[in-house]
N, C-alpha and C positions, 0 to 999 in steps of 0.2 A: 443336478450334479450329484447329491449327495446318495437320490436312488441311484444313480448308474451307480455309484463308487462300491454302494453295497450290493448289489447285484452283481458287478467285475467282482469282485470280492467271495462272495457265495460259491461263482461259479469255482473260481482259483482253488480256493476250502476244497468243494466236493470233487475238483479234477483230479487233487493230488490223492483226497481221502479213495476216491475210486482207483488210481491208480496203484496206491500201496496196497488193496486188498488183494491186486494179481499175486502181490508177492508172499502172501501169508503161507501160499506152499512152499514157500522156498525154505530151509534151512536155517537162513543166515540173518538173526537180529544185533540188536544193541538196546538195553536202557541206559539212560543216564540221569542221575540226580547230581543236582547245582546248586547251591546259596550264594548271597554275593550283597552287594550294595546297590544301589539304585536311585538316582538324584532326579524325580521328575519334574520339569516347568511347574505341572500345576499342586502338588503338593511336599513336605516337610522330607528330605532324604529318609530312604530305611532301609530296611534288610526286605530283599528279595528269593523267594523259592522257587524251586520247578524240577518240573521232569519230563524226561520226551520217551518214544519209543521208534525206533528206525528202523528200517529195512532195506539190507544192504547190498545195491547196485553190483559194484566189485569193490577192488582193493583203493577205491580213491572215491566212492560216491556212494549217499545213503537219503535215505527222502523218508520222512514222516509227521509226527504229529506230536503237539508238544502243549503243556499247558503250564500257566509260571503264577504266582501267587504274592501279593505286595500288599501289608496293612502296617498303618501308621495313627498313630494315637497322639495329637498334640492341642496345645490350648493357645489361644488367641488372647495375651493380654498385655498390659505395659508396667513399666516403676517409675515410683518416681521418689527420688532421694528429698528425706525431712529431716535436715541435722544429720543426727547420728542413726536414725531408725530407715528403712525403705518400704515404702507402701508399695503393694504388688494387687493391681488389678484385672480381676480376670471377667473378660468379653465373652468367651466361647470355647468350647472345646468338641474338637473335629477328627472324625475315623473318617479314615480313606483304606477303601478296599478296592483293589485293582486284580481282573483276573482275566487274563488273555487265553484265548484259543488258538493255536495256528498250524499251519502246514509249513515245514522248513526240508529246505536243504542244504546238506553239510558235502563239504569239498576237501581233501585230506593230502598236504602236500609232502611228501617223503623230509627227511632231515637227517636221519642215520637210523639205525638200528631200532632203537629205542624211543624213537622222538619223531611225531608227524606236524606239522602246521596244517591249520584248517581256516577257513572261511565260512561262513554258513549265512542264510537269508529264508526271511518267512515272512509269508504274508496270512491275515487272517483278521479274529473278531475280538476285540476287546470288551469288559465292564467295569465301569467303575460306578460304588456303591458309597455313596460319602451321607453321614450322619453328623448334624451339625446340632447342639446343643448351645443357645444362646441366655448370657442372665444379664441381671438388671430389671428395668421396670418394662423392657418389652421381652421379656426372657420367653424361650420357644423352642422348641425340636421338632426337626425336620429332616425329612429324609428323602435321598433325591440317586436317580439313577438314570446314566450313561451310555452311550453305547457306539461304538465307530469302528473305522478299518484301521486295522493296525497292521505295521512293517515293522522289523526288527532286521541287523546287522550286525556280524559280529564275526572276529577274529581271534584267535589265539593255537595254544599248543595243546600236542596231547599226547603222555609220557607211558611208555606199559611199564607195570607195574605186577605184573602177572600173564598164566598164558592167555586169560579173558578180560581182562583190564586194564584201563589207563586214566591213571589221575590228568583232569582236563582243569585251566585256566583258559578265561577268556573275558574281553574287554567285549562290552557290544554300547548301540546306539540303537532305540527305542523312539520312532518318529512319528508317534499317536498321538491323536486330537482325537476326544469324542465326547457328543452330542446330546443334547435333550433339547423337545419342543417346548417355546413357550406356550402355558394355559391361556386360554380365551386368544387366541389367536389361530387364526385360520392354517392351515396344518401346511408345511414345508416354509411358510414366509418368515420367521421369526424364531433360532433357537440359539439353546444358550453352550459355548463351548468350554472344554475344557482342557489345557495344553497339557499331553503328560508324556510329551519327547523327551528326551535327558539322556547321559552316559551312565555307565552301570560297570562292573565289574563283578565276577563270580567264577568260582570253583565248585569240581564234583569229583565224581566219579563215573566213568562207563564202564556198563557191565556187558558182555557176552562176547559175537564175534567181532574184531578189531576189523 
């Protein structure tokens, strides 16, 4: 299951990648840059980045390619209250680096003048790159890397702000799991997962044709 999932996957990537290349004759793009928040299952919330590039259908649909960037720096330890003093124990301390590939499309619902509602969905390849640093008397580092199908969901508004612009907000849902084999085991039987679905929040700006 998990070759078909990345194979359905690949193809999805390169149907959309080949089909947005008809349009590079066309005229009519968009970029967009986003930050926001993002609370994943498998690691510590943080600030999330990205940017996509589109090519645009008509005046309600646009299909391209987007890549989004998530690192988080935190330590794994406990306290424990002495009297008046608190002893803080530190276990570990852990980078998580998260960085998705995808193909999305954006849907654009009129509101008035100045104001569109959108929906948008992507499918594609995620990585996540986690560095785990351990002390004490087995202290160790380690470095371990991920990889699976990812989907993304999301809705929000999108305001012009010019004749080529619109400040964009948007709520979305991130519904990735992904993957490594375990060593000394026989390949596809045995690997280790990691949940990194969660909600998110984030703002930007679009730039070019609305």
């Amino acid at each position: 299951m998990k070759k078909i999932a990345r194979i359905l996957t690949a193809i999805v990537v390169f149907g959309i990648i080949a089909q947005t290349s008809n349009l590079f004759a066309q005229r009519f793009s968009a970029t967009t840059l986003k930050a926001g928040y993002f609370d994943p299952k498998g690691s510590k919330a943080g600030f999330i980045f990205g940017g996509s590039y589109s090519w645009i259908i008509d005046e309600s649909v646009d299909i391209g390619i987007a890549v989004d960037y998530f690192r988080k720096n935190h330590s794994e330890d406990s306290t424990e209250v002495q009297g008046d003093e608190t002893l803080r124990i530190k276990y570990a301390d852990l980078t998580t680096n998260i960085i998705p590939v995808y193909g999305l499309i954006n849907i654009k619902f009129p509101a008035g003048m100045y104001m569109d509602y959108f929906i948008s969905g992507g499918l594609g390849y995620e990585m996540l790159f986690r560095k785990e640093q351990t002390y004490g008397a087995q202290s160790a580092e380690k470095s371990r890397f991920y990889s699976g199908f990812k989907w993304i969901v999301s809705a929000g508004i999108m305001y012009r702000i010019g004749s080529n612009s619109s400040f964009i907000a948007e709520a979305f849902y991130d519904g990735t799991t992904v993957s490594r084999e375990k060593k000394d085991e026989p390949s596809g039987l045995a690997r280790y997962e990691v949940d990194l679905s969660g909600f998110g929040i984030r703002a930007g700006i679009r730039m070019g044709f609305r």
